[in-house]
PQR file with spaces between the fields and no chain letter, atoms N, CA, C, O and H, PARSE charges and radii, in Angstrom:
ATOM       1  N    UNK     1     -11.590    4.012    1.449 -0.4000 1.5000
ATOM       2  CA   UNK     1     -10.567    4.924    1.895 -0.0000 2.0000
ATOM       3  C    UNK     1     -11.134    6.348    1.784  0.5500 1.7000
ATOM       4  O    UNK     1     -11.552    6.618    0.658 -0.5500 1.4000
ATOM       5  N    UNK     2     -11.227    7.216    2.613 -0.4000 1.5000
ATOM       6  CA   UNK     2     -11.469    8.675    2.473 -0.0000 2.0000
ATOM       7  C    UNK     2     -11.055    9.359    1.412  0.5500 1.7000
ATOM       8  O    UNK     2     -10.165    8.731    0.839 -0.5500 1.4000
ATOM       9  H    UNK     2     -10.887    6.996    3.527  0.4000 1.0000
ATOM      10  N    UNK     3     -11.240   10.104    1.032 -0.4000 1.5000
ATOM      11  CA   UNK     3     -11.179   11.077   -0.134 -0.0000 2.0000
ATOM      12  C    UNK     3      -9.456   11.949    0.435  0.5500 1.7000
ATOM      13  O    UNK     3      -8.570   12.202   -0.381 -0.5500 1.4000
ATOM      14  H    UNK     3     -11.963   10.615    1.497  0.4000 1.0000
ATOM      15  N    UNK     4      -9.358   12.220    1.725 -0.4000 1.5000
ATOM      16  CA   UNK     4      -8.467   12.751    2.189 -0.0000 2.0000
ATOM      17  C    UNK     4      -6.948   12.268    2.639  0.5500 1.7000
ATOM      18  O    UNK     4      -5.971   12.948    2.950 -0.5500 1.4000
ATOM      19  H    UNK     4     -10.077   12.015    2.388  0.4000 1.0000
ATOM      20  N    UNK     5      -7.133   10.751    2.551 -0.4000 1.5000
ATOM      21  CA   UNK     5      -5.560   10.338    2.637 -0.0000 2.0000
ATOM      22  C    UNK     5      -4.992   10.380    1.618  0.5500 1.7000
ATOM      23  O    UNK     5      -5.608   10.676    0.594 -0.5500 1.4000
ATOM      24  H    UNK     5      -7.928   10.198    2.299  0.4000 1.0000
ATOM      25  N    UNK     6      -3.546   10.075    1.598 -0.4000 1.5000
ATOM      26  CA   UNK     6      -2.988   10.195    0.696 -0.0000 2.0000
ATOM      27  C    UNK     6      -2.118    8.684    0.455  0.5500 1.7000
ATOM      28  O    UNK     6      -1.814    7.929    1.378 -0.5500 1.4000
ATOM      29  H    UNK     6      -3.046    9.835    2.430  0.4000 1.0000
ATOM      30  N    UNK     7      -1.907    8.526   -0.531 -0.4000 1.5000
ATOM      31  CA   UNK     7      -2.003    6.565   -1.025 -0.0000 2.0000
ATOM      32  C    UNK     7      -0.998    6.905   -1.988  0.5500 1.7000
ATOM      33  O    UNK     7      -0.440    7.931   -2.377 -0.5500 1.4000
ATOM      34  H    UNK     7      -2.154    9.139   -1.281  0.4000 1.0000
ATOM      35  N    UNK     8      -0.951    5.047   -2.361 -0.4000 1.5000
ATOM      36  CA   UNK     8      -0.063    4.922   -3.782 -0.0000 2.0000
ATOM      37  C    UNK     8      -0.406    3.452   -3.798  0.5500 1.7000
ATOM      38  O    UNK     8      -1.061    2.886   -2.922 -0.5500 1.4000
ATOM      39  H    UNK     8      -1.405    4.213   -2.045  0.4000 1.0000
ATOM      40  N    UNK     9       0.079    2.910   -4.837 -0.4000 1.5000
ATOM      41  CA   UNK     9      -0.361    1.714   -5.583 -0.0000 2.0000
ATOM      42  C    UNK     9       0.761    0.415   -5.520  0.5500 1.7000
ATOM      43  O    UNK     9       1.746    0.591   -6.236 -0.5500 1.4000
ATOM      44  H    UNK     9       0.610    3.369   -5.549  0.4000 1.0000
ATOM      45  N    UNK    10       0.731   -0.539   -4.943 -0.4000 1.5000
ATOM      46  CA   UNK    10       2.206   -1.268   -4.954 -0.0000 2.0000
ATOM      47  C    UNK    10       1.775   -2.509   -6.269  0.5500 1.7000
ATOM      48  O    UNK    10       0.634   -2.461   -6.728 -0.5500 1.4000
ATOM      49  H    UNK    10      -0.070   -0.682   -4.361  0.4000 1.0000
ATOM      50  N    UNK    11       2.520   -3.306   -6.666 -0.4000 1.5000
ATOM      51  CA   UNK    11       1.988   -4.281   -7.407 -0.0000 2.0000
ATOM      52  C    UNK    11       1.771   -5.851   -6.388  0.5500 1.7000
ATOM      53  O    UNK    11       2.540   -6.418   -5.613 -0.5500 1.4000
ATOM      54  H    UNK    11       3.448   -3.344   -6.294  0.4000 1.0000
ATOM      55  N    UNK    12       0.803   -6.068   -6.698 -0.4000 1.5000
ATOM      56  CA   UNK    12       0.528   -7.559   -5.959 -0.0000 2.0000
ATOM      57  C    UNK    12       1.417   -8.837   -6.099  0.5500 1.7000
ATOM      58  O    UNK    12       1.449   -9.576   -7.083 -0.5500 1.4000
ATOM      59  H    UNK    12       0.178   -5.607   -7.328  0.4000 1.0000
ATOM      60  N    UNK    13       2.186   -8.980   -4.856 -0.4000 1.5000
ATOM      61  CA   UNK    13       3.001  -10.100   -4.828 -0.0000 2.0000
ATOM      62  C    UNK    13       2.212  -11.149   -3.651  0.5500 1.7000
ATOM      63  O    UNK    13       1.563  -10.733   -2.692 -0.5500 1.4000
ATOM      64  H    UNK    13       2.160   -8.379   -4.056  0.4000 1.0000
ATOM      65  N    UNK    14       2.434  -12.491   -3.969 -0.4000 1.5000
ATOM      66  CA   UNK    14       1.695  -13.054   -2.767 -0.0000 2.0000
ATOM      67  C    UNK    14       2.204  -12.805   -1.071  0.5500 1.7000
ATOM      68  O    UNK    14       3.309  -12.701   -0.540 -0.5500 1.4000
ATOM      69  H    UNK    14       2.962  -12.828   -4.749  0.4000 1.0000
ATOM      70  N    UNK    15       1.249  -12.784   -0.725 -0.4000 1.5000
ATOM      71  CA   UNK    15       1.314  -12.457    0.921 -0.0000 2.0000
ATOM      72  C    UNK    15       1.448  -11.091    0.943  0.5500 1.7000
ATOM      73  O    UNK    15       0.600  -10.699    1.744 -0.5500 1.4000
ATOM      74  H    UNK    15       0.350  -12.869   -1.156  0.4000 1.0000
ATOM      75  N    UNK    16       2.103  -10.072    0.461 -0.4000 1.5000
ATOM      76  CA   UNK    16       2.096   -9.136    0.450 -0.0000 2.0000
ATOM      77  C    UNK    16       0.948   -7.745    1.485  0.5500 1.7000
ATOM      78  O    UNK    16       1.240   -6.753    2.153 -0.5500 1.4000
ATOM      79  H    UNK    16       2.792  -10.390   -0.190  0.4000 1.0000
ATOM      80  N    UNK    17      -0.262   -8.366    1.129 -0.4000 1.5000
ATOM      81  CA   UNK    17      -1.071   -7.320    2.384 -0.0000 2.0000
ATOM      82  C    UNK    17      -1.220   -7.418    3.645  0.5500 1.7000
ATOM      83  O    UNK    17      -1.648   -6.474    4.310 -0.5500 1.4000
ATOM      84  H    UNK    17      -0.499   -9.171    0.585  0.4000 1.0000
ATOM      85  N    UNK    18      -0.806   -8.874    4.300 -0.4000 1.5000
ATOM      86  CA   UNK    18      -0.731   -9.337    5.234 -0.0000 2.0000
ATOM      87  C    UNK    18       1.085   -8.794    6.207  0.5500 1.7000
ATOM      88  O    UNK    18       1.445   -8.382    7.309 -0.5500 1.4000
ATOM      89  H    UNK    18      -0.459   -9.640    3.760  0.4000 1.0000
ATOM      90  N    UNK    19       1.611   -9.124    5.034 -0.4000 1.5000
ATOM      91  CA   UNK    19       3.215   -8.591    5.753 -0.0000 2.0000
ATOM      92  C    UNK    19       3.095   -6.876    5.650  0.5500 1.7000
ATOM      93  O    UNK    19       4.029   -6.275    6.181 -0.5500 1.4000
ATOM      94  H    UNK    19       1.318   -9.459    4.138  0.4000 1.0000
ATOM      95  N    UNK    20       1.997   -6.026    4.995 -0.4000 1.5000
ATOM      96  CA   UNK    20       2.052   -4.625    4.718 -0.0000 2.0000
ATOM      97  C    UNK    20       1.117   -4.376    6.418  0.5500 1.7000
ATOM      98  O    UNK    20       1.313   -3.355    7.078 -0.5500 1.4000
ATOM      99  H    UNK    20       1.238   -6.514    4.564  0.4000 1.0000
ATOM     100  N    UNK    21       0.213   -5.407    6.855 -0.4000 1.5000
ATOM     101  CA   UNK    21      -0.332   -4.707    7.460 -0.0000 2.0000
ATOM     102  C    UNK    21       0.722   -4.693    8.792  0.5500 1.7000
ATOM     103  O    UNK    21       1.050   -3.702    9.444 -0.5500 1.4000
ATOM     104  H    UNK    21       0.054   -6.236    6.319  0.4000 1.0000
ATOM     105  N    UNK    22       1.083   -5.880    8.961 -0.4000 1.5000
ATOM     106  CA   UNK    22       2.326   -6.020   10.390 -0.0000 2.0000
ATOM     107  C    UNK    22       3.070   -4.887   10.427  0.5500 1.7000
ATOM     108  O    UNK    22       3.234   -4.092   11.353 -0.5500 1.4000
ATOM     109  H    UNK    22       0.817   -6.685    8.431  0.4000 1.0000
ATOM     110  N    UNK    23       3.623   -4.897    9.017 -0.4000 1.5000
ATOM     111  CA   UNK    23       4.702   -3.473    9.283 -0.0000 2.0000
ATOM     112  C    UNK    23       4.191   -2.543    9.422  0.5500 1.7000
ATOM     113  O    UNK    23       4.986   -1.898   10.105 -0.5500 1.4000
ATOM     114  H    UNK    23       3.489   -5.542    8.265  0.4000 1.0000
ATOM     115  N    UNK    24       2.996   -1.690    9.177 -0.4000 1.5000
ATOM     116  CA   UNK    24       2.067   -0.823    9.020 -0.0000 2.0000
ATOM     117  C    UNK    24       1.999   -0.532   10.826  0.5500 1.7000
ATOM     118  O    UNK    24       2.497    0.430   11.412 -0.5500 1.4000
ATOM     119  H    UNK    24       2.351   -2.214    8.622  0.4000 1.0000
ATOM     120  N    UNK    25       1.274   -1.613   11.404 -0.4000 1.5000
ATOM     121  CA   UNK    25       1.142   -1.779   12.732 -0.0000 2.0000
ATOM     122  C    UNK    25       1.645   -1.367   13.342  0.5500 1.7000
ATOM     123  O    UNK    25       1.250   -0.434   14.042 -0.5500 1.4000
ATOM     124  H    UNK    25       0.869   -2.394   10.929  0.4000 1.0000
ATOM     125  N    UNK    26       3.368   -2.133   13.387 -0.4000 1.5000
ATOM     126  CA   UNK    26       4.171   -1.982   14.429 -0.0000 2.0000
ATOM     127  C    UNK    26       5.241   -0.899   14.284  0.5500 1.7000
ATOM     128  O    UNK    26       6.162   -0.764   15.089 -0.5500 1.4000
ATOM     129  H    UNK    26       3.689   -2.890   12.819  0.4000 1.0000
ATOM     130  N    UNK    27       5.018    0.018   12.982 -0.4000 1.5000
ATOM     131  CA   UNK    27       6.087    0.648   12.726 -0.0000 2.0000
ATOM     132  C    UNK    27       5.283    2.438   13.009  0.5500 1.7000
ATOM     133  O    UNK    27       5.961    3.432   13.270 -0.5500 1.4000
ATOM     134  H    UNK    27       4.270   -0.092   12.328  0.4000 1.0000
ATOM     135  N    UNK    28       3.862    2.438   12.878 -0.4000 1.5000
ATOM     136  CA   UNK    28       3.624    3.654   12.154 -0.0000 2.0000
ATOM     137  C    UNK    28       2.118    3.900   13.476  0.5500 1.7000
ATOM     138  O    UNK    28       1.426    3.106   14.112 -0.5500 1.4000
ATOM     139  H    UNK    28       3.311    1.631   12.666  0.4000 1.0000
ATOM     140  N    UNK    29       2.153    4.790   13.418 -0.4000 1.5000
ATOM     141  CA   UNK    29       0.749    5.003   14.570 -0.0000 2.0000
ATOM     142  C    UNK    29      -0.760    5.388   14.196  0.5500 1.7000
ATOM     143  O    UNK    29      -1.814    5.028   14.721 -0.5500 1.4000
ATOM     144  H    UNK    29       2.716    5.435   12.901  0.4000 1.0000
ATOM     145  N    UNK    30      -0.463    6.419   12.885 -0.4000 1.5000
ATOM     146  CA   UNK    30      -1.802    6.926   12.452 -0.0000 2.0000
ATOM     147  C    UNK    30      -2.529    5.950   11.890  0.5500 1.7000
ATOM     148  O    UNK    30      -1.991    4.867   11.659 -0.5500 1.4000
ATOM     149  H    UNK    30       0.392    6.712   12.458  0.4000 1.0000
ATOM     150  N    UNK    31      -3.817    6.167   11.592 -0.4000 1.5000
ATOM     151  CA   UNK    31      -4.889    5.818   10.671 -0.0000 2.0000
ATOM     152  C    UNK    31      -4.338    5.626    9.349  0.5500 1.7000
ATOM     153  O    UNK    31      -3.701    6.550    8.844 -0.5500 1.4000
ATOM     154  H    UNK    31      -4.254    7.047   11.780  0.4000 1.0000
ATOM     155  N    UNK    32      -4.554    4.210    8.538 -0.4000 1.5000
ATOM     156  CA   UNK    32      -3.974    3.667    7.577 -0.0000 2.0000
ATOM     157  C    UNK    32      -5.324    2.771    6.618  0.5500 1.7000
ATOM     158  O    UNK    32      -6.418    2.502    7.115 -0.5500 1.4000
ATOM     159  H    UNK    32      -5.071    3.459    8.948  0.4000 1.0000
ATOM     160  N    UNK    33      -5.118    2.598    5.901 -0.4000 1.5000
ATOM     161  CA   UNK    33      -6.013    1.639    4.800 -0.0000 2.0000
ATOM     162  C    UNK    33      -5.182    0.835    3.882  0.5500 1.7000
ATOM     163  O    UNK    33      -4.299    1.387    3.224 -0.5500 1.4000
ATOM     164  H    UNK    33      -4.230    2.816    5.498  0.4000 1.0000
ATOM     165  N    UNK    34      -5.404   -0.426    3.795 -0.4000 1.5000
ATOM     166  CA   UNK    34      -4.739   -1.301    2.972 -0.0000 2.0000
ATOM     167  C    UNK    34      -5.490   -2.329    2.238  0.5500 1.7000
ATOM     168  O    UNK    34      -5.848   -3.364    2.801 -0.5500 1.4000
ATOM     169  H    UNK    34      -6.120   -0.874    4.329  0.4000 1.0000
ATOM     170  N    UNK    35      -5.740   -2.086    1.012 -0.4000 1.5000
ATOM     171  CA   UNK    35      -7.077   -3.199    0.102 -0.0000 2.0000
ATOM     172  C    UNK    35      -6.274   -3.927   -1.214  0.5500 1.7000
ATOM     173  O    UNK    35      -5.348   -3.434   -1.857 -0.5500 1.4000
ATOM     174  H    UNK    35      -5.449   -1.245    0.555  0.4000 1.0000
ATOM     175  N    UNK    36      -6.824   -5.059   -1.382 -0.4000 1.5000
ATOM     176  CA   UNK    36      -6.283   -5.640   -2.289 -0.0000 2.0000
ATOM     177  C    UNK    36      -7.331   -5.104   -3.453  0.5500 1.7000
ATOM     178  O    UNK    36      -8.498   -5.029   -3.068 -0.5500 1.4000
ATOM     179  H    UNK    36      -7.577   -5.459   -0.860  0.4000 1.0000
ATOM     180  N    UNK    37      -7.000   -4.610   -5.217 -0.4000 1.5000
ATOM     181  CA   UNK    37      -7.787   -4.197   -5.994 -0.0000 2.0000
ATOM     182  C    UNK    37      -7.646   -5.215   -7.262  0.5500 1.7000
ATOM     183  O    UNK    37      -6.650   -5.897   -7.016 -0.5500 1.4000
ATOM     184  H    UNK    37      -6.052   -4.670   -5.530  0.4000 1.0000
ATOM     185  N    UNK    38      -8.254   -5.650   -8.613 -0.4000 1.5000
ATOM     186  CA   UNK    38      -8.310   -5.658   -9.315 -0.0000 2.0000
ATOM     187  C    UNK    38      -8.489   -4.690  -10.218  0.5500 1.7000
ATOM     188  O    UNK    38      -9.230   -3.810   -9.781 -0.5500 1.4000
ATOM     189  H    UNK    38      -9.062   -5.096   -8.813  0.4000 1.0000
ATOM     190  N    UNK    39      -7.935   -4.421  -11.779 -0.4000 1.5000
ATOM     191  CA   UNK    39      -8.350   -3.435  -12.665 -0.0000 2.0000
ATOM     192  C    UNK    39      -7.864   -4.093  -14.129  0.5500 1.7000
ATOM     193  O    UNK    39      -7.189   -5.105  -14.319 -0.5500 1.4000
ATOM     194  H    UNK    39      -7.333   -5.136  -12.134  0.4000 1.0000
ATOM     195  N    UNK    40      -8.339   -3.333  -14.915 -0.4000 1.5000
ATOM     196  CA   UNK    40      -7.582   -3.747  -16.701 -0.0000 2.0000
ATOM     197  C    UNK    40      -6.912   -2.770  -17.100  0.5500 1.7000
ATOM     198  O    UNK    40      -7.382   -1.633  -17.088 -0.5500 1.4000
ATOM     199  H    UNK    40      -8.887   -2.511  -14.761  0.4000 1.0000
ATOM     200  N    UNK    41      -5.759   -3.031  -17.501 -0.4000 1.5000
ATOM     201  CA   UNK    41      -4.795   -2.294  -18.583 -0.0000 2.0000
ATOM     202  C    UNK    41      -5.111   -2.013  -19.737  0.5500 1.7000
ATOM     203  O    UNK    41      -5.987   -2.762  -20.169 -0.5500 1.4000
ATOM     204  H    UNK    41      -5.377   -3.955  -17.511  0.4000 1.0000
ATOM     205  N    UNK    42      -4.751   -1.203  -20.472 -0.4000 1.5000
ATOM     206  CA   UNK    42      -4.983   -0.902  -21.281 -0.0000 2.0000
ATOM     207  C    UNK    42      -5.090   -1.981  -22.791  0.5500 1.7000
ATOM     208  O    UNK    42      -5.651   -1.842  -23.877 -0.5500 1.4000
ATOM     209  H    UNK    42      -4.039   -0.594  -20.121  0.4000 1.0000
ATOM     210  N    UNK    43      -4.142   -3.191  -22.108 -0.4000 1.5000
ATOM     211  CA   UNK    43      -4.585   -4.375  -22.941 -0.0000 2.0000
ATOM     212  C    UNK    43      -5.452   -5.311  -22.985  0.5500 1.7000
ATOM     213  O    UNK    43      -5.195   -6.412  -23.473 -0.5500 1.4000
ATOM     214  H    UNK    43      -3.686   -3.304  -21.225  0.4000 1.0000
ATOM     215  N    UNK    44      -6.978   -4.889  -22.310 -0.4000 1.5000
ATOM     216  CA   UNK    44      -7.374   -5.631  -21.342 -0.0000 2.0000
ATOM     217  C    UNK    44      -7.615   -6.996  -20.424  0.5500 1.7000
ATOM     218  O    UNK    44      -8.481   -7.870  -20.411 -0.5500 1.4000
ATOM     219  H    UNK    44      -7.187   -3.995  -21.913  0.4000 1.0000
ATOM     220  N    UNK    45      -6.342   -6.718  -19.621 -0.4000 1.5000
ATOM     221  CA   UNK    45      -5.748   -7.858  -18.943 -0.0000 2.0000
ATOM     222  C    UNK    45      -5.682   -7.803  -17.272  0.5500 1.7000
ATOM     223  O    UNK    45      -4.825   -7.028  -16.847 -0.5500 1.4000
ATOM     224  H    UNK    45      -5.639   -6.007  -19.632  0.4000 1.0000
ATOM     225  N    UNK    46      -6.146   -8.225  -16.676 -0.4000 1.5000
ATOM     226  CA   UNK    46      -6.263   -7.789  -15.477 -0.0000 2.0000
ATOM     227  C    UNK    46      -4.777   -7.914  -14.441  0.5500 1.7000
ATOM     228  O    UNK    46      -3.911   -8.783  -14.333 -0.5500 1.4000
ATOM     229  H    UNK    46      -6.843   -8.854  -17.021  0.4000 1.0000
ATOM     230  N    UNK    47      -5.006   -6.579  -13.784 -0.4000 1.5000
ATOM     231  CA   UNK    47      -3.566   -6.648  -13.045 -0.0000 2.0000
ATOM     232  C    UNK    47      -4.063   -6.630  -11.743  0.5500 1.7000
ATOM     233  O    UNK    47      -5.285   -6.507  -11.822 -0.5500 1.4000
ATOM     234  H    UNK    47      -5.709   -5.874  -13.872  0.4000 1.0000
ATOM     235  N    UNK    48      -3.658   -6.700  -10.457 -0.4000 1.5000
ATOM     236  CA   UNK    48      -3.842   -6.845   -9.165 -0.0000 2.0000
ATOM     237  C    UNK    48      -2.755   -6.192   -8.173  0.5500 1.7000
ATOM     238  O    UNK    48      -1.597   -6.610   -8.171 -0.5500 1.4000
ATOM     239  H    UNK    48      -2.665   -6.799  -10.393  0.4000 1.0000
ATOM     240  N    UNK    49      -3.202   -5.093   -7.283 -0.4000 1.5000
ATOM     241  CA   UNK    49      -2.184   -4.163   -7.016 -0.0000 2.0000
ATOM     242  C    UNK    49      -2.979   -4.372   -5.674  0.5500 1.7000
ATOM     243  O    UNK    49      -3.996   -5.023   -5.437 -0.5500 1.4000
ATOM     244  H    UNK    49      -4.143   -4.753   -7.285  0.4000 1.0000
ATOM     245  N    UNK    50      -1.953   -3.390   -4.662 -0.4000 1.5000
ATOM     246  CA   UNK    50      -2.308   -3.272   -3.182 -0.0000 2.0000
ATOM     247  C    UNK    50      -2.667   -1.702   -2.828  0.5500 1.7000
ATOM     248  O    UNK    50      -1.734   -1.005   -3.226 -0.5500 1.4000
ATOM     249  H    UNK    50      -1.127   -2.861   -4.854  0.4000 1.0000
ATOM     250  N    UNK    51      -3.330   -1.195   -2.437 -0.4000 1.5000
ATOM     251  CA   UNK    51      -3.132    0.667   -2.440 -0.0000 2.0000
ATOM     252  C    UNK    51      -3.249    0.777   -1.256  0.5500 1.7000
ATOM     253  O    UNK    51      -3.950   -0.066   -0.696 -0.5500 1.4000
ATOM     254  H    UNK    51      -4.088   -1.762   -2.114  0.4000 1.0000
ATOM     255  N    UNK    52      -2.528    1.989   -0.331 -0.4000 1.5000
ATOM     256  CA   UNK    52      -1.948    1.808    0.719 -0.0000 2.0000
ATOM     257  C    UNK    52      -2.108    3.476    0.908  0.5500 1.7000
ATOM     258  O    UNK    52      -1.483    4.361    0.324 -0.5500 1.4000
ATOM     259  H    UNK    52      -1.959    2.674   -0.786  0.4000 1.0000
ATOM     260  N    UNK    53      -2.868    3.562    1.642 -0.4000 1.5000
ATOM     261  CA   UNK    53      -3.296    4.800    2.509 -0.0000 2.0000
ATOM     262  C    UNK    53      -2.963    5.427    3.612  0.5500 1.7000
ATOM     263  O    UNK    53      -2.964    4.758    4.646 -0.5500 1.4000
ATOM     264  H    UNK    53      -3.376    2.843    2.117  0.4000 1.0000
ATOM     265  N    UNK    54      -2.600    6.838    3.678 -0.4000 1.5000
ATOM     266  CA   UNK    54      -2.392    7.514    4.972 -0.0000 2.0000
ATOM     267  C    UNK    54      -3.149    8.545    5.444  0.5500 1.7000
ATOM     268  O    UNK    54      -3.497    9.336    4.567 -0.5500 1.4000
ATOM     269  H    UNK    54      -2.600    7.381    2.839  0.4000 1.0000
ATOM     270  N    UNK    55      -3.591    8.839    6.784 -0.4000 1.5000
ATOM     271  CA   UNK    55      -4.041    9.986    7.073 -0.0000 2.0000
ATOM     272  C    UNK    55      -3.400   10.912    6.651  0.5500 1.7000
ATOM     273  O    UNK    55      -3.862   11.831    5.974 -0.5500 1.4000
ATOM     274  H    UNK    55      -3.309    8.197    7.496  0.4000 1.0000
ATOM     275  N    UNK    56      -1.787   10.730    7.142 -0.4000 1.5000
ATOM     276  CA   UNK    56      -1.285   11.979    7.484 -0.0000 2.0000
ATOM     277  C    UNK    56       0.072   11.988    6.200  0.5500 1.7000
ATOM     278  O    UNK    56       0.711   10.938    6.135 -0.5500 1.4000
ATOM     279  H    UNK    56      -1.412    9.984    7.692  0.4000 1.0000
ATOM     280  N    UNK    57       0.302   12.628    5.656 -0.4000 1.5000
ATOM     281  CA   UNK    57       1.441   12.624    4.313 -0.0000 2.0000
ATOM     282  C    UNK    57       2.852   12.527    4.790  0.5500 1.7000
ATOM     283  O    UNK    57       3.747   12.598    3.949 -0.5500 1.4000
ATOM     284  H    UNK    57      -0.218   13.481    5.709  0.4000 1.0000
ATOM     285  N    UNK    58       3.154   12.366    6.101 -0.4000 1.5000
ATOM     286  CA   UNK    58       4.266   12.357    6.443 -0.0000 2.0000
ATOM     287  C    UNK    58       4.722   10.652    7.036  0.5500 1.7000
ATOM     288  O    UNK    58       5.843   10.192    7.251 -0.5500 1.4000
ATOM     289  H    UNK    58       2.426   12.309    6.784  0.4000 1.0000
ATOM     290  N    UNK    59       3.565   10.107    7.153 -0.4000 1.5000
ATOM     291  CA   UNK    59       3.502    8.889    7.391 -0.0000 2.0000
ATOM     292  C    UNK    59       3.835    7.893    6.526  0.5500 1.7000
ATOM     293  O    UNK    59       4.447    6.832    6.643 -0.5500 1.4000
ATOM     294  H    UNK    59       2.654   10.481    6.978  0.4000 1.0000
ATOM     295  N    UNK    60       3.160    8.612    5.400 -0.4000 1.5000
ATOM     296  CA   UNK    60       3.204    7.714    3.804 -0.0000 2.0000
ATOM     297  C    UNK    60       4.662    8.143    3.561  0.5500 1.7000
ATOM     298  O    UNK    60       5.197    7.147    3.076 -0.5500 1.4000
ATOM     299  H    UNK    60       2.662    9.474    5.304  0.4000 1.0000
ATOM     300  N    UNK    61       5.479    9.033    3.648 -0.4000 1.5000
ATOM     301  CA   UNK    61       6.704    9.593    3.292 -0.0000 2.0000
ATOM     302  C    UNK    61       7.365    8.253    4.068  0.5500 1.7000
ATOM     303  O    UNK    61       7.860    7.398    3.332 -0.5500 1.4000
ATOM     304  H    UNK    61       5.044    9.843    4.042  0.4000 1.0000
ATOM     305  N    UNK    62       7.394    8.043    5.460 -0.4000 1.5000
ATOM     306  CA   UNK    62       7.823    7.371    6.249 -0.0000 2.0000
ATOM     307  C    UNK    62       8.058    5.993    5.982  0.5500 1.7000
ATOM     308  O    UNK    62       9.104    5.343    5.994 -0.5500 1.4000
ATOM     309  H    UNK    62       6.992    8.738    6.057  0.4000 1.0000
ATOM     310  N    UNK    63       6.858    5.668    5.735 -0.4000 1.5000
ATOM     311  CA   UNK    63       6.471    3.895    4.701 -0.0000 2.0000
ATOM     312  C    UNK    63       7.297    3.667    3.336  0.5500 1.7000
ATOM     313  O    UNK    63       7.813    2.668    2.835 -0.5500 1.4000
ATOM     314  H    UNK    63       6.008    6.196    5.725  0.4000 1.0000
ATOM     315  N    UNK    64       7.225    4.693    3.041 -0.4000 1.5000
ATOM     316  CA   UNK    64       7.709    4.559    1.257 -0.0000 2.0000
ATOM     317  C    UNK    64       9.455    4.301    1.473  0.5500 1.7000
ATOM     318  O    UNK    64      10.175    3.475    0.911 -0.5500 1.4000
ATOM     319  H    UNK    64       6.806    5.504    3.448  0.4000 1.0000
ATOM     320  N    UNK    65       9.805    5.343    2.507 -0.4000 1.5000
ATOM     321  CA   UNK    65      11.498    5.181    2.765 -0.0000 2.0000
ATOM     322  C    UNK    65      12.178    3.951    3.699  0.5500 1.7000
ATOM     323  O    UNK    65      13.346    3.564    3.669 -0.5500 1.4000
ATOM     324  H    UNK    65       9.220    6.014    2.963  0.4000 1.0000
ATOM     325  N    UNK    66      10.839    3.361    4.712 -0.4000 1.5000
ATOM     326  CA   UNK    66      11.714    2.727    5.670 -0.0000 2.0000
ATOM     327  C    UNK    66      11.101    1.387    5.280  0.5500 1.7000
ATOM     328  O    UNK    66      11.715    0.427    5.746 -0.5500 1.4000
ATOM     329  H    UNK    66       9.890    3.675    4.736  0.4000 1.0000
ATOM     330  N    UNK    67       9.896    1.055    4.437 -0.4000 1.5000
ATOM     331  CA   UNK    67       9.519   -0.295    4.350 -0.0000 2.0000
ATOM     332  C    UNK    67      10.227   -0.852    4.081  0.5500 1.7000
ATOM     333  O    UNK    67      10.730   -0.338    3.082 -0.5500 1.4000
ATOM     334  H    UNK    67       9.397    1.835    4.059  0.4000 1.0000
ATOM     335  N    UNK    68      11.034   -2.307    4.504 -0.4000 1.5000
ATOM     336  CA   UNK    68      11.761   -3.073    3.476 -0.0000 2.0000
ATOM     337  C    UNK    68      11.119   -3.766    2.648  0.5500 1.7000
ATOM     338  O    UNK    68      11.846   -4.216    1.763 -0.5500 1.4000
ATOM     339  H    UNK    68      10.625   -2.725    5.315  0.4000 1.0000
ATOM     340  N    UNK    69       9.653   -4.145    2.535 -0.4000 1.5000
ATOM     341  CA   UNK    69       9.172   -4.603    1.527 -0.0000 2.0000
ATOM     342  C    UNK    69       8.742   -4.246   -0.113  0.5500 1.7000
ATOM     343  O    UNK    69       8.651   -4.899   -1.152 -0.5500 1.4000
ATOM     344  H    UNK    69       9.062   -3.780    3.254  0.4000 1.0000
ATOM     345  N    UNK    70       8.580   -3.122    0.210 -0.4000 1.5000
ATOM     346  CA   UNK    70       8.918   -2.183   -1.043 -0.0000 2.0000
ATOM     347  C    UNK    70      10.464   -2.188   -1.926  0.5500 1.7000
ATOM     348  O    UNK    70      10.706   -2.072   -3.127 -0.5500 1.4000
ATOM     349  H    UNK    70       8.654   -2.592    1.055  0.4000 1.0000
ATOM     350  N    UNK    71      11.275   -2.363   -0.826 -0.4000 1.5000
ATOM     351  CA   UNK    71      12.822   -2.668   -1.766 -0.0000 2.0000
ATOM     352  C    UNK    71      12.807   -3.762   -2.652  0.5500 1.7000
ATOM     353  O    UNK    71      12.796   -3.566   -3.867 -0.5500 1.4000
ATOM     354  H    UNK    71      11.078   -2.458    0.150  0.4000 1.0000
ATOM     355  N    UNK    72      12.805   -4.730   -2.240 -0.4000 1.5000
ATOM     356  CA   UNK    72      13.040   -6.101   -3.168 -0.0000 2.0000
ATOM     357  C    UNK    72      11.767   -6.390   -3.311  0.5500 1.7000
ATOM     358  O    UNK    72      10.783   -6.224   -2.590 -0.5500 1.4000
ATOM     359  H    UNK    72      12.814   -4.889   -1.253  0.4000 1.0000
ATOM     360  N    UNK    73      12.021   -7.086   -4.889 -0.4000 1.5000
ATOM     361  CA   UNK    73      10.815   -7.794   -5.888 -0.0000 2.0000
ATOM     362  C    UNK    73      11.591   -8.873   -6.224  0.5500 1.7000
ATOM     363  O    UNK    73      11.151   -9.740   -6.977 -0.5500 1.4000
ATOM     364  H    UNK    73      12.820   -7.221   -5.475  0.4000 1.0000
């Protein structure tokens, strides 16, 4: 991901990057990045998150309010 988008971190549910990229697609126009990560907590235990990138900061504003996948866990 560029140094210049602007992102955030979701937590890894299954299927999850696959239904992020559809909506991503069909909802949003700019340049986007979507990777599945591993990392350790501070307990060291590994957690698995999705981070989700935008060119443009108004896009990511856009995603964060209209995704419905972000609502329910």
């Amino acid at each position: 991901m560029p140094p210049y988008f602007e992102s955030i971190t979701i937590p890894y549910t299954y299927n999850i990057e696959d239904s992020l990229n559809k909506w991503i697609g069909k909802n949003l126009k700019g340049r986007y990045y979507v990777s599945k990560s591993v990392d350790l907590d501070s307990k060291n235990q590994m957690n698995t998150h999705i981070k989700v990138g935008f060119e443009e900061g108004r896009e990511l504003a856009y995603f964060m309010l209209a995704c419905p996948l972000l609502k329910y866990k």
